[in-house]
C-alpha positions in Angstrom: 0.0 0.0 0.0 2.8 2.4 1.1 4.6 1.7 -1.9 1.5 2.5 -4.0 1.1 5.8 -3.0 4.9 6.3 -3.1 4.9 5.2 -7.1 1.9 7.5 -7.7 3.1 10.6 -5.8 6.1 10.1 -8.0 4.5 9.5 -11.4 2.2 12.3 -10.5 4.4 14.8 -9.1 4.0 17.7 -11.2 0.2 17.7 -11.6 -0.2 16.8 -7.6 1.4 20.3 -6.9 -1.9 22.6 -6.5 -3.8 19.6 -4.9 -1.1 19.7 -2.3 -0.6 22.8 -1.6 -4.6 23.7 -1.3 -4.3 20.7 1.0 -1.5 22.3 3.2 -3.5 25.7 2.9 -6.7 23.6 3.9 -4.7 22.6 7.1 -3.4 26.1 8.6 -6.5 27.6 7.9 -9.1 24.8 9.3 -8.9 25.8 12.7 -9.9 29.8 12.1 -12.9 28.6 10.7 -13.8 26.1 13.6 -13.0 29.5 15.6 -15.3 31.8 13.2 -18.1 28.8 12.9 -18.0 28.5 17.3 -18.4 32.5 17.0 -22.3 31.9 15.0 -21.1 32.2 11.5 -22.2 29.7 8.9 -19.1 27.3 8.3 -20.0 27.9 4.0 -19.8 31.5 5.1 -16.5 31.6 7.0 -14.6 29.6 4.4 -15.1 31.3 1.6 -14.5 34.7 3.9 -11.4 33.0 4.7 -10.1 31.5 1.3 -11.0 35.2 -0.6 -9.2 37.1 2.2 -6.4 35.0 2.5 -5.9 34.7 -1.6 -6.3 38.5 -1.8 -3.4 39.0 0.9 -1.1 37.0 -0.7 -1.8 38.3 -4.2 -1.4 41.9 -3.0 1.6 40.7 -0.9 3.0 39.5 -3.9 2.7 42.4 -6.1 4.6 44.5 -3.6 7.0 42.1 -3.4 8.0 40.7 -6.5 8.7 43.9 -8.2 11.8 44.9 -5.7 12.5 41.1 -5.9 13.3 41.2 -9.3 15.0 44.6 -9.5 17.3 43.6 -6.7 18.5 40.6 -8.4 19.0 42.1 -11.8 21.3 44.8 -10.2 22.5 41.9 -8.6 23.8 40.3 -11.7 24.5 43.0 -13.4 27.3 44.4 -10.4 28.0 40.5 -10.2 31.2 40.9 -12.4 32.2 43.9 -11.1 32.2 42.1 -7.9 34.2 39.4 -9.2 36.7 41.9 -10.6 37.3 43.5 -7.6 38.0 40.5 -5.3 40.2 39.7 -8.1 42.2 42.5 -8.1 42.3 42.3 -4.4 43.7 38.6 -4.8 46.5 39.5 -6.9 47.9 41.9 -4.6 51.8 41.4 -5.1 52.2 41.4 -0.8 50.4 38.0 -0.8 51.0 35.6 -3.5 49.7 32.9 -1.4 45.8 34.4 -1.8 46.6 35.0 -5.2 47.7 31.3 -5.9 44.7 30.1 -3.7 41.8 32.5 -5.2 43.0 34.7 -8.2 43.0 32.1 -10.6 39.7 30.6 -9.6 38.0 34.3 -9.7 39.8 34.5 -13.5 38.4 31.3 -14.4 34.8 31.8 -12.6 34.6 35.5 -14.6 35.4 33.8 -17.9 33.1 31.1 -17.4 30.2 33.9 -16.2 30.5 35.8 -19.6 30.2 33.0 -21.6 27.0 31.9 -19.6 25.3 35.3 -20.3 26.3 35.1 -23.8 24.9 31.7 -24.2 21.9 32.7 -22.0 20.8 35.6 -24.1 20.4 33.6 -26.8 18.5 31.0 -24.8 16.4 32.8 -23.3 14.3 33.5 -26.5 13.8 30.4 -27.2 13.1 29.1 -23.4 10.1 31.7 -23.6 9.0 30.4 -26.8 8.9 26.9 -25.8 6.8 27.8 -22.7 4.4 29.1 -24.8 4.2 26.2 -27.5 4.3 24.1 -25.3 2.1 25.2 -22.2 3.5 23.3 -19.2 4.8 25.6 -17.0 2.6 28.1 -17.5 0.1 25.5 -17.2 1.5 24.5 -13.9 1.3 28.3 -12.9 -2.0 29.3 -13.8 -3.5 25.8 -11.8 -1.3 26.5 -9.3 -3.1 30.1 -8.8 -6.6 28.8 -9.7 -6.9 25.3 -8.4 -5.0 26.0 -4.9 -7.8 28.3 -3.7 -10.4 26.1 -4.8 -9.5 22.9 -3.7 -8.5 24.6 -0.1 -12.1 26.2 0.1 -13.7 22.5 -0.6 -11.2 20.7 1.7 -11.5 23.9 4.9 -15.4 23.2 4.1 -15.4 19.9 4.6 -12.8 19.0 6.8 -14.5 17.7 10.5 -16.4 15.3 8.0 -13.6 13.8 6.5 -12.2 13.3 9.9 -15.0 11.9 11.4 -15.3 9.3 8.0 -11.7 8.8 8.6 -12.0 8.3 12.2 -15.2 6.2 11.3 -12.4 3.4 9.7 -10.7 2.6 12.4 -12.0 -0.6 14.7 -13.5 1.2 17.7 -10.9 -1.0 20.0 -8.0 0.8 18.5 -9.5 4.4 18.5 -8.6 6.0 21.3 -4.6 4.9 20.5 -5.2 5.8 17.0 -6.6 9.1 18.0 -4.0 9.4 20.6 -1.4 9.5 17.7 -3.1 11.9 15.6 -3.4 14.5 18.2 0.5 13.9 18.5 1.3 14.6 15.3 -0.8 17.5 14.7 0.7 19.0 17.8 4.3 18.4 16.4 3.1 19.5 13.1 1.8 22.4 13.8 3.3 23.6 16.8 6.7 23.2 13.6 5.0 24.8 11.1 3.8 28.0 13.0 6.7 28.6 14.9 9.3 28.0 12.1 7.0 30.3 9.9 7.4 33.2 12.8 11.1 32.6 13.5 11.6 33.0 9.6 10.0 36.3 9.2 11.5 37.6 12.4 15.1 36.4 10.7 14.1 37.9 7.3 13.5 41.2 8.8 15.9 41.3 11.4 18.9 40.3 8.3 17.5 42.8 5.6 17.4 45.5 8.1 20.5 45.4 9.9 22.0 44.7 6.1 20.5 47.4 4.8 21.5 49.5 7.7 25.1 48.8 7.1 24.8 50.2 3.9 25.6 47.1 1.6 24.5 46.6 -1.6 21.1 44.2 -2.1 21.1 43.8 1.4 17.7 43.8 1.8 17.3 41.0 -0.8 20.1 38.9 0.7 18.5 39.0 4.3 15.4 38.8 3.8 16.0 35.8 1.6 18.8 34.5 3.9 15.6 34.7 6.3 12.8 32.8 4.4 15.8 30.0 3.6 15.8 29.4 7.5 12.6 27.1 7.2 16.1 24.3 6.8 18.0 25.0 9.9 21.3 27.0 9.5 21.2 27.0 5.8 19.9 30.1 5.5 22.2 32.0 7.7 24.9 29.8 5.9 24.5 30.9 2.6 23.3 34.8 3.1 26.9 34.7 5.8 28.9 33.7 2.6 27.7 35.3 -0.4 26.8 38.8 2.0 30.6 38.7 3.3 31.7 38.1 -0.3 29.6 41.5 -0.9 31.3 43.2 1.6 34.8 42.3 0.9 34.5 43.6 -2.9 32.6 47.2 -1.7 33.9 48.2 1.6 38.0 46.6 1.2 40.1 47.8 3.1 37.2 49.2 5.7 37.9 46.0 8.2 34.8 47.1 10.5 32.3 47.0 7.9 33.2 44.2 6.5 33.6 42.7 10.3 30.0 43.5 10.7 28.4 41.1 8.2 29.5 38.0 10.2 28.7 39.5 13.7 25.0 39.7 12.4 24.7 36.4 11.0 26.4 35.4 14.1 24.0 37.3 16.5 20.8 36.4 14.2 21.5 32.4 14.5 22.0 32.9 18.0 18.7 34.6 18.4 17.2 32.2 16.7 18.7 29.1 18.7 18.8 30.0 22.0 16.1 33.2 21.8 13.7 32.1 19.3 13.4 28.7 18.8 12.9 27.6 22.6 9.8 30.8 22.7 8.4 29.9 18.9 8.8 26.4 18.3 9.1 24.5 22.1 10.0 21.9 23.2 7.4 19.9 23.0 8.0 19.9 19.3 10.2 16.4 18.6 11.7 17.1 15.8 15.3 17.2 15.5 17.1 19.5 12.9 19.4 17.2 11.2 15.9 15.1 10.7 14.4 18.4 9.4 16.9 18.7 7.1 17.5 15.0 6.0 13.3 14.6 5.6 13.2 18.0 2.8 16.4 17.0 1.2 15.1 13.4 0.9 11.7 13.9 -0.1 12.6 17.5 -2.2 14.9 14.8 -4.2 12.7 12.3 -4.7 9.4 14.6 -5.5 10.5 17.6 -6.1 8.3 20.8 -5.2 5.7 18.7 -4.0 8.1 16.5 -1.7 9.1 19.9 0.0 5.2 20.4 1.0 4.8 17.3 2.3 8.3 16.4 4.1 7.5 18.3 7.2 4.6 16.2 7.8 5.8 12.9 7.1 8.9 13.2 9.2 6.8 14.7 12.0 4.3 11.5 11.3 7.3 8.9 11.1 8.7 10.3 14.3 5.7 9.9 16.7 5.3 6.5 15.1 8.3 5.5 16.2 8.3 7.2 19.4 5.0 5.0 20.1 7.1 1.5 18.7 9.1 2.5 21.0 7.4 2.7 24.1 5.7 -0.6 22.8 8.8 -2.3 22.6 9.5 -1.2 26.3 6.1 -2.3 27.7 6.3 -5.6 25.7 7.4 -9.2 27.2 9.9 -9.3 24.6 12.1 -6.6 26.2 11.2 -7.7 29.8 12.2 -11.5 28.1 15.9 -9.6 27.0 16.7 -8.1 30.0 15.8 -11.4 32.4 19.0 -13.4 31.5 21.0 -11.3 34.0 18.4 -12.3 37.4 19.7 -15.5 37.3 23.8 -13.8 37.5 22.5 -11.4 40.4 20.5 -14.2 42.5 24.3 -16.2 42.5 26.4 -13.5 43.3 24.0 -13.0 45.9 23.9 -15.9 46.9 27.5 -16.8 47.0 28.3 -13.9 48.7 25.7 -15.0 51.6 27.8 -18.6 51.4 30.7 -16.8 52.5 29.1 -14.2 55.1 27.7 -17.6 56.8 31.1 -19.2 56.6 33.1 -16.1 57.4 31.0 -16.5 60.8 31.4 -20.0 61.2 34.5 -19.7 61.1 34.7 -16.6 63.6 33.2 -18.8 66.5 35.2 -22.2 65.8 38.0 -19.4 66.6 35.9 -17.7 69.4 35.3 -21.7 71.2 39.2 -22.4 71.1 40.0 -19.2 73.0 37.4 -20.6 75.5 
Protein backbone atom coordinates (compact mmCIF):
# COMPACT_ATOMS: atom_id res chain seq x y z
CA UNK A 1 0.00 0.00 0.00
CA UNK A 2 2.81 2.37 1.06
CA UNK A 3 4.60 1.69 -1.88
CA UNK A 4 1.49 2.50 -4.02
CA UNK A 5 1.08 5.76 -3.00
CA UNK A 6 4.90 6.25 -3.10
CA UNK A 7 4.91 5.22 -7.15
CA UNK A 8 1.86 7.49 -7.66
CA UNK A 9 3.10 10.65 -5.80
CA UNK A 10 6.08 10.09 -7.97
CA UNK A 11 4.54 9.46 -11.41
CA UNK A 12 2.17 12.34 -10.51
CA UNK A 13 4.35 14.79 -9.07
CA UNK A 14 4.03 17.66 -11.15
CA UNK A 15 0.15 17.72 -11.62
CA UNK A 16 -0.15 16.83 -7.64
CA UNK A 17 1.36 20.34 -6.94
CA UNK A 18 -1.93 22.64 -6.49
CA UNK A 19 -3.78 19.56 -4.92
CA UNK A 20 -1.13 19.66 -2.30
CA UNK A 21 -0.62 22.79 -1.61
CA UNK A 22 -4.59 23.65 -1.27
CA UNK A 23 -4.33 20.74 1.05
CA UNK A 24 -1.55 22.26 3.25
CA UNK A 25 -3.47 25.74 2.92
CA UNK A 26 -6.69 23.58 3.90
CA UNK A 27 -4.66 22.63 7.10
CA UNK A 28 -3.40 26.09 8.60
CA UNK A 29 -6.50 27.65 7.87
CA UNK A 30 -9.09 24.84 9.31
CA UNK A 31 -8.88 25.81 12.71
CA UNK A 32 -9.86 29.77 12.08
CA UNK A 33 -12.91 28.57 10.67
CA UNK A 34 -13.76 26.14 13.60
CA UNK A 35 -12.97 29.47 15.55
CA UNK A 36 -15.26 31.83 13.21
CA UNK A 37 -18.13 28.81 12.92
CA UNK A 38 -18.02 28.54 17.34
CA UNK A 39 -18.42 32.53 17.04
CA UNK A 40 -22.35 31.93 15.04
CA UNK A 41 -21.10 32.18 11.53
CA UNK A 42 -22.18 29.66 8.93
CA UNK A 43 -19.07 27.29 8.29
CA UNK A 44 -19.96 27.89 4.04
CA UNK A 45 -19.75 31.53 5.07
CA UNK A 46 -16.49 31.58 6.98
CA UNK A 47 -14.56 29.61 4.44
CA UNK A 48 -15.11 31.27 1.58
CA UNK A 49 -14.52 34.69 3.89
CA UNK A 50 -11.43 33.02 4.71
CA UNK A 51 -10.07 31.49 1.33
CA UNK A 52 -10.97 35.24 -0.57
CA UNK A 53 -9.21 37.14 2.22
CA UNK A 54 -6.39 35.01 2.48
CA UNK A 55 -5.87 34.69 -1.64
CA UNK A 56 -6.33 38.52 -1.78
CA UNK A 57 -3.43 38.96 0.92
CA UNK A 58 -1.05 37.01 -0.73
CA UNK A 59 -1.80 38.30 -4.21
CA UNK A 60 -1.45 41.89 -3.02
CA UNK A 61 1.58 40.68 -0.87
CA UNK A 62 3.00 39.50 -3.90
CA UNK A 63 2.73 42.42 -6.08
CA UNK A 64 4.60 44.55 -3.62
CA UNK A 65 6.99 42.10 -3.38
CA UNK A 66 8.03 40.69 -6.53
CA UNK A 67 8.75 43.86 -8.22
CA UNK A 68 11.78 44.94 -5.71
CA UNK A 69 12.55 41.10 -5.86
CA UNK A 70 13.28 41.25 -9.35
CA UNK A 71 15.04 44.61 -9.49
CA UNK A 72 17.31 43.65 -6.68
CA UNK A 73 18.50 40.59 -8.36
CA UNK A 74 18.95 42.11 -11.83
CA UNK A 75 21.26 44.84 -10.15
CA UNK A 76 22.48 41.92 -8.59
CA UNK A 77 23.76 40.31 -11.70
CA UNK A 78 24.49 42.98 -13.38
CA UNK A 79 27.34 44.39 -10.45
CA UNK A 80 28.04 40.50 -10.17
CA UNK A 81 31.23 40.89 -12.41
CA UNK A 82 32.19 43.94 -11.06
CA UNK A 83 32.17 42.12 -7.85
CA UNK A 84 34.21 39.35 -9.21
CA UNK A 85 36.69 41.87 -10.58
CA UNK A 86 37.27 43.48 -7.58
CA UNK A 87 37.96 40.51 -5.35
CA UNK A 88 40.15 39.68 -8.10
CA UNK A 89 42.17 42.54 -8.13
CA UNK A 90 42.31 42.28 -4.35
CA UNK A 91 43.71 38.61 -4.82
CA UNK A 92 46.51 39.53 -6.92
CA UNK A 93 47.86 41.94 -4.64
CA UNK A 94 51.77 41.43 -5.12
CA UNK A 95 52.24 41.41 -0.79
CA UNK A 96 50.35 37.96 -0.79
CA UNK A 97 51.02 35.61 -3.47
CA UNK A 98 49.73 32.87 -1.40
CA UNK A 99 45.79 34.43 -1.79
CA UNK A 100 46.60 34.98 -5.22
CA UNK A 101 47.69 31.26 -5.90
CA UNK A 102 44.67 30.06 -3.67
CA UNK A 103 41.76 32.51 -5.16
CA UNK A 104 43.00 34.71 -8.17
CA UNK A 105 42.97 32.05 -10.59
CA UNK A 106 39.70 30.58 -9.63
CA UNK A 107 38.00 34.26 -9.67
CA UNK A 108 39.77 34.52 -13.49
CA UNK A 109 38.36 31.31 -14.45
CA UNK A 110 34.76 31.78 -12.63
CA UNK A 111 34.61 35.55 -14.59
CA UNK A 112 35.38 33.79 -17.91
CA UNK A 113 33.12 31.06 -17.37
CA UNK A 114 30.18 33.89 -16.22
CA UNK A 115 30.52 35.85 -19.61
CA UNK A 116 30.23 32.95 -21.63
CA UNK A 117 26.98 31.90 -19.56
CA UNK A 118 25.25 35.34 -20.35
CA UNK A 119 26.27 35.09 -23.81
CA UNK A 120 24.87 31.75 -24.16
CA UNK A 121 21.85 32.71 -22.05
CA UNK A 122 20.81 35.57 -24.12
CA UNK A 123 20.38 33.56 -26.82
CA UNK A 124 18.49 31.00 -24.84
CA UNK A 125 16.44 32.79 -23.27
CA UNK A 126 14.30 33.46 -26.48
CA UNK A 127 13.78 30.39 -27.15
CA UNK A 128 13.13 29.13 -23.38
CA UNK A 129 10.08 31.68 -23.65
CA UNK A 130 8.96 30.36 -26.83
CA UNK A 131 8.90 26.90 -25.83
CA UNK A 132 6.79 27.78 -22.68
CA UNK A 133 4.40 29.07 -24.77
CA UNK A 134 4.16 26.20 -27.52
CA UNK A 135 4.31 24.07 -25.26
CA UNK A 136 2.13 25.17 -22.16
CA UNK A 137 3.50 23.26 -19.24
CA UNK A 138 4.80 25.63 -17.04
CA UNK A 139 2.63 28.13 -17.49
CA UNK A 140 0.06 25.51 -17.19
CA UNK A 141 1.54 24.51 -13.92
CA UNK A 142 1.33 28.35 -12.94
CA UNK A 143 -2.02 29.31 -13.83
CA UNK A 144 -3.50 25.79 -11.79
CA UNK A 145 -1.31 26.45 -9.33
CA UNK A 146 -3.15 30.14 -8.79
CA UNK A 147 -6.57 28.80 -9.71
CA UNK A 148 -6.89 25.33 -8.43
CA UNK A 149 -5.00 26.00 -4.86
CA UNK A 150 -7.80 28.31 -3.73
CA UNK A 151 -10.38 26.15 -4.84
CA UNK A 152 -9.48 22.85 -3.67
CA UNK A 153 -8.55 24.60 -0.07
CA UNK A 154 -12.09 26.24 0.06
CA UNK A 155 -13.73 22.51 -0.62
CA UNK A 156 -11.23 20.72 1.75
CA UNK A 157 -11.47 23.88 4.92
CA UNK A 158 -15.39 23.18 4.09
CA UNK A 159 -15.36 19.86 4.61
CA UNK A 160 -12.78 19.04 6.84
CA UNK A 161 -14.53 17.67 10.46
CA UNK A 162 -16.38 15.31 8.03
CA UNK A 163 -13.61 13.85 6.54
CA UNK A 164 -12.24 13.31 9.93
CA UNK A 165 -14.96 11.92 11.44
CA UNK A 166 -15.33 9.31 7.97
CA UNK A 167 -11.71 8.78 8.59
CA UNK A 168 -11.97 8.32 12.20
CA UNK A 169 -15.15 6.20 11.28
CA UNK A 170 -12.43 3.45 9.71
CA UNK A 171 -10.68 2.59 12.40
CA UNK A 172 -12.01 -0.62 14.70
CA UNK A 173 -13.53 1.20 17.73
CA UNK A 174 -10.87 -1.00 20.03
CA UNK A 175 -8.04 0.81 18.53
CA UNK A 176 -9.55 4.42 18.47
CA UNK A 177 -8.61 6.01 21.30
CA UNK A 178 -4.63 4.88 20.50
CA UNK A 179 -5.23 5.80 16.96
CA UNK A 180 -6.63 9.15 17.96
CA UNK A 181 -3.97 9.37 20.64
CA UNK A 182 -1.38 9.48 17.65
CA UNK A 183 -3.06 11.91 15.60
CA UNK A 184 -3.45 14.46 18.21
CA UNK A 185 0.48 13.95 18.48
CA UNK A 186 1.31 14.57 15.26
CA UNK A 187 -0.76 17.48 14.66
CA UNK A 188 0.70 19.00 17.75
CA UNK A 189 4.33 18.43 16.37
CA UNK A 190 3.09 19.51 13.10
CA UNK A 191 1.78 22.44 13.80
CA UNK A 192 3.30 23.64 16.80
CA UNK A 193 6.73 23.19 13.63
CA UNK A 194 5.01 24.76 11.12
CA UNK A 195 3.78 27.96 13.03
CA UNK A 196 6.69 28.62 14.91
CA UNK A 197 9.26 28.02 12.06
CA UNK A 198 7.02 30.31 9.95
CA UNK A 199 7.42 33.20 12.83
CA UNK A 200 11.13 32.62 13.46
CA UNK A 201 11.59 33.02 9.61
CA UNK A 202 9.99 36.31 9.17
CA UNK A 203 11.49 37.56 12.38
CA UNK A 204 15.08 36.38 10.74
CA UNK A 205 14.11 37.86 7.33
CA UNK A 206 13.51 41.17 8.77
CA UNK A 207 15.93 41.27 11.40
CA UNK A 208 18.86 40.34 8.30
CA UNK A 209 17.55 42.84 5.63
CA UNK A 210 17.44 45.52 8.10
CA UNK A 211 20.48 45.42 9.89
CA UNK A 212 22.03 44.65 6.10
CA UNK A 213 20.54 47.36 4.81
CA UNK A 214 21.51 49.46 7.67
CA UNK A 215 25.14 48.81 7.15
CA UNK A 216 24.82 50.20 3.88
CA UNK A 217 25.64 47.07 1.55
CA UNK A 218 24.52 46.62 -1.55
CA UNK A 219 21.05 44.22 -2.07
CA UNK A 220 21.15 43.82 1.39
CA UNK A 221 17.66 43.82 1.80
CA UNK A 222 17.26 40.96 -0.83
CA UNK A 223 20.08 38.92 0.72
CA UNK A 224 18.51 39.04 4.27
CA UNK A 225 15.43 38.76 3.75
CA UNK A 226 16.02 35.79 1.57
CA UNK A 227 18.81 34.48 3.92
CA UNK A 228 15.58 34.65 6.25
CA UNK A 229 12.85 32.77 4.35
CA UNK A 230 15.81 30.03 3.56
CA UNK A 231 15.80 29.42 7.45
CA UNK A 232 12.62 27.08 7.20
CA UNK A 233 16.08 24.33 6.76
CA UNK A 234 18.02 24.98 9.90
CA UNK A 235 21.27 26.97 9.46
CA UNK A 236 21.21 26.95 5.77
CA UNK A 237 19.91 30.05 5.54
CA UNK A 238 22.22 31.96 7.66
CA UNK A 239 24.91 29.84 5.91
CA UNK A 240 24.50 30.92 2.64
CA UNK A 241 23.32 34.84 3.11
CA UNK A 242 26.86 34.69 5.85
CA UNK A 243 28.91 33.70 2.57
CA UNK A 244 27.66 35.31 -0.42
CA UNK A 245 26.80 38.79 1.98
CA UNK A 246 30.64 38.68 3.25
CA UNK A 247 31.69 38.05 -0.29
CA UNK A 248 29.62 41.51 -0.93
CA UNK A 249 31.32 43.15 1.62
CA UNK A 250 34.80 42.26 0.94
CA UNK A 251 34.47 43.62 -2.87
CA UNK A 252 32.55 47.20 -1.67
CA UNK A 253 33.90 48.18 1.61
CA UNK A 254 37.99 46.64 1.19
CA UNK A 255 40.13 47.81 3.11
CA UNK A 256 37.23 49.15 5.71
CA UNK A 257 37.94 46.03 8.25
CA UNK A 258 34.79 47.15 10.49
CA UNK A 259 32.28 47.03 7.88
CA UNK A 260 33.23 44.24 6.49
CA UNK A 261 33.64 42.70 10.26
CA UNK A 262 30.02 43.49 10.75
CA UNK A 263 28.44 41.08 8.16
CA UNK A 264 29.47 37.96 10.18
CA UNK A 265 28.66 39.50 13.73
CA UNK A 266 24.96 39.68 12.38
CA UNK A 267 24.68 36.42 11.03
CA UNK A 268 26.41 35.39 14.06
CA UNK A 269 23.97 37.33 16.53
CA UNK A 270 20.79 36.43 14.21
CA UNK A 271 21.47 32.38 14.48
CA UNK A 272 22.02 32.86 18.01
CA UNK A 273 18.66 34.56 18.38
CA UNK A 274 17.25 32.17 16.67
CA UNK A 275 18.70 29.07 18.73
CA UNK A 276 18.85 30.03 21.99
CA UNK A 277 16.07 33.22 21.84
CA UNK A 278 13.70 32.10 19.29
CA UNK A 279 13.39 28.72 18.80
CA UNK A 280 12.85 27.56 22.65
CA UNK A 281 9.83 30.77 22.73
CA UNK A 282 8.41 29.90 18.94
CA UNK A 283 8.77 26.41 18.34
CA UNK A 284 9.13 24.53 22.06
CA UNK A 285 10.04 21.91 23.24
CA UNK A 286 7.45 19.89 23.02
CA UNK A 287 8.01 19.88 19.32
CA UNK A 288 10.19 16.44 18.57
CA UNK A 289 11.72 17.12 15.76
CA UNK A 290 15.35 17.23 15.50
CA UNK A 291 17.12 19.48 12.91
CA UNK A 292 19.43 17.15 11.21
CA UNK A 293 15.94 15.09 10.74
CA UNK A 294 14.38 18.39 9.42
CA UNK A 295 16.86 18.69 7.06
CA UNK A 296 17.54 15.02 5.98
CA UNK A 297 13.31 14.65 5.60
CA UNK A 298 13.22 18.03 2.82
CA UNK A 299 16.39 16.99 1.24
CA UNK A 300 15.09 13.38 0.86
CA UNK A 301 11.75 13.91 -0.13
CA UNK A 302 12.62 17.47 -2.22
CA UNK A 303 14.93 14.85 -4.19
CA UNK A 304 12.71 12.33 -4.74
CA UNK A 305 9.37 14.60 -5.55
CA UNK A 306 10.48 17.63 -6.11
CA UNK A 307 8.27 20.80 -5.19
CA UNK A 308 5.73 18.71 -3.98
CA UNK A 309 8.06 16.48 -1.66
CA UNK A 310 9.14 19.88 0.03
CA UNK A 311 5.23 20.40 1.04
CA UNK A 312 4.78 17.31 2.27
CA UNK A 313 8.29 16.42 4.07
CA UNK A 314 7.51 18.26 7.24
CA UNK A 315 4.59 16.21 7.77
CA UNK A 316 5.76 12.91 7.08
CA UNK A 317 8.91 13.18 9.16
CA UNK A 318 6.84 14.67 11.99
CA UNK A 319 4.33 11.48 11.26
CA UNK A 320 7.27 8.93 11.12
CA UNK A 321 8.73 10.35 14.27
CA UNK A 322 5.72 9.87 16.70
CA UNK A 323 5.29 6.49 15.12
CA UNK A 324 8.26 5.54 16.21
CA UNK A 325 8.27 7.22 19.39
CA UNK A 326 5.02 4.96 20.13
CA UNK A 327 7.08 1.47 18.69
CA UNK A 328 9.11 2.48 21.05
CA UNK A 329 7.37 2.66 24.09
CA UNK A 330 5.65 -0.56 22.79
CA UNK A 331 8.80 -2.27 22.55
CA UNK A 332 9.47 -1.19 26.29
CA UNK A 333 6.11 -2.29 27.73
CA UNK A 334 6.26 -5.60 25.74
CA UNK A 335 7.44 -9.17 27.23
CA UNK A 336 9.85 -9.30 24.59
CA UNK A 337 12.10 -6.59 26.19
CA UNK A 338 11.24 -7.68 29.77
CA UNK A 339 12.22 -11.51 28.08
CA UNK A 340 15.86 -9.62 27.05
CA UNK A 341 16.73 -8.14 30.04
CA UNK A 342 15.78 -11.37 32.35
CA UNK A 343 19.00 -13.39 31.51
CA UNK A 344 20.99 -11.28 34.04
CA UNK A 345 18.43 -12.28 37.35
CA UNK A 346 19.69 -15.47 37.34
CA UNK A 347 23.83 -13.80 37.54
CA UNK A 348 22.48 -11.38 40.42
CA UNK A 349 20.52 -14.22 42.51
CA UNK A 350 24.28 -16.20 42.53
CA UNK A 351 26.37 -13.51 43.26
CA UNK A 352 23.98 -12.99 45.93
CA UNK A 353 23.86 -15.92 46.88
CA UNK A 354 27.52 -16.78 46.99
CA UNK A 355 28.31 -13.91 48.75
CA UNK A 356 25.72 -14.96 51.62
CA UNK A 357 27.84 -18.58 51.45
CA UNK A 358 30.73 -16.77 52.51
CA UNK A 359 29.15 -14.21 55.10
CA UNK A 360 27.72 -17.61 56.82
CA UNK A 361 31.08 -19.16 56.60
CA UNK A 362 33.09 -16.10 57.37
CA UNK A 363 30.97 -16.45 60.77
CA UNK A 364 31.38 -20.05 61.20
CA UNK A 365 34.51 -19.65 61.10
CA UNK A 366 34.66 -16.60 63.59
CA UNK A 367 33.18 -18.83 66.45
CA UNK A 368 35.24 -22.17 65.81
CA UNK A 369 38.00 -19.44 66.58
CA UNK A 370 35.94 -17.65 69.38
CA UNK A 371 35.30 -21.73 71.15
CA UNK A 372 39.20 -22.39 71.13
CA UNK A 373 40.00 -19.18 73.02
CA UNK A 374 37.41 -20.62 75.47
Amino acid sequence: MLAAVIAVVALLREVLLPFVAGMVLAYLLDPLANRIERLGMNRLVATLAIIVVVSTAIALLMALIVPIIISELAYFIESFPQYLRRLQSLTTDPTRPWLSKLVGEGLSESERSLGELTTLASSWLGTFLRSIWSGGRALLSVLSLAVVTPIVAFYLVYDWNRMIAVIDNWVPPARRDTVRALAREVDDTISGFVRGQSALCLVLAIYYALALWLIGLNHGLVIGFAAGLISFIPYLGSLSGLVISTCVAIAQFWPDWTSILLVPAIFFVGQFLADYVLAPYLVGRRVHLSPVWVMFALFAFGYLFGFVGLLIAVPLAAAIGVLLRFALRQYYASPLYAAAAAPTAPLREMDSSASTSDSCHEQTHASQQTTRMG
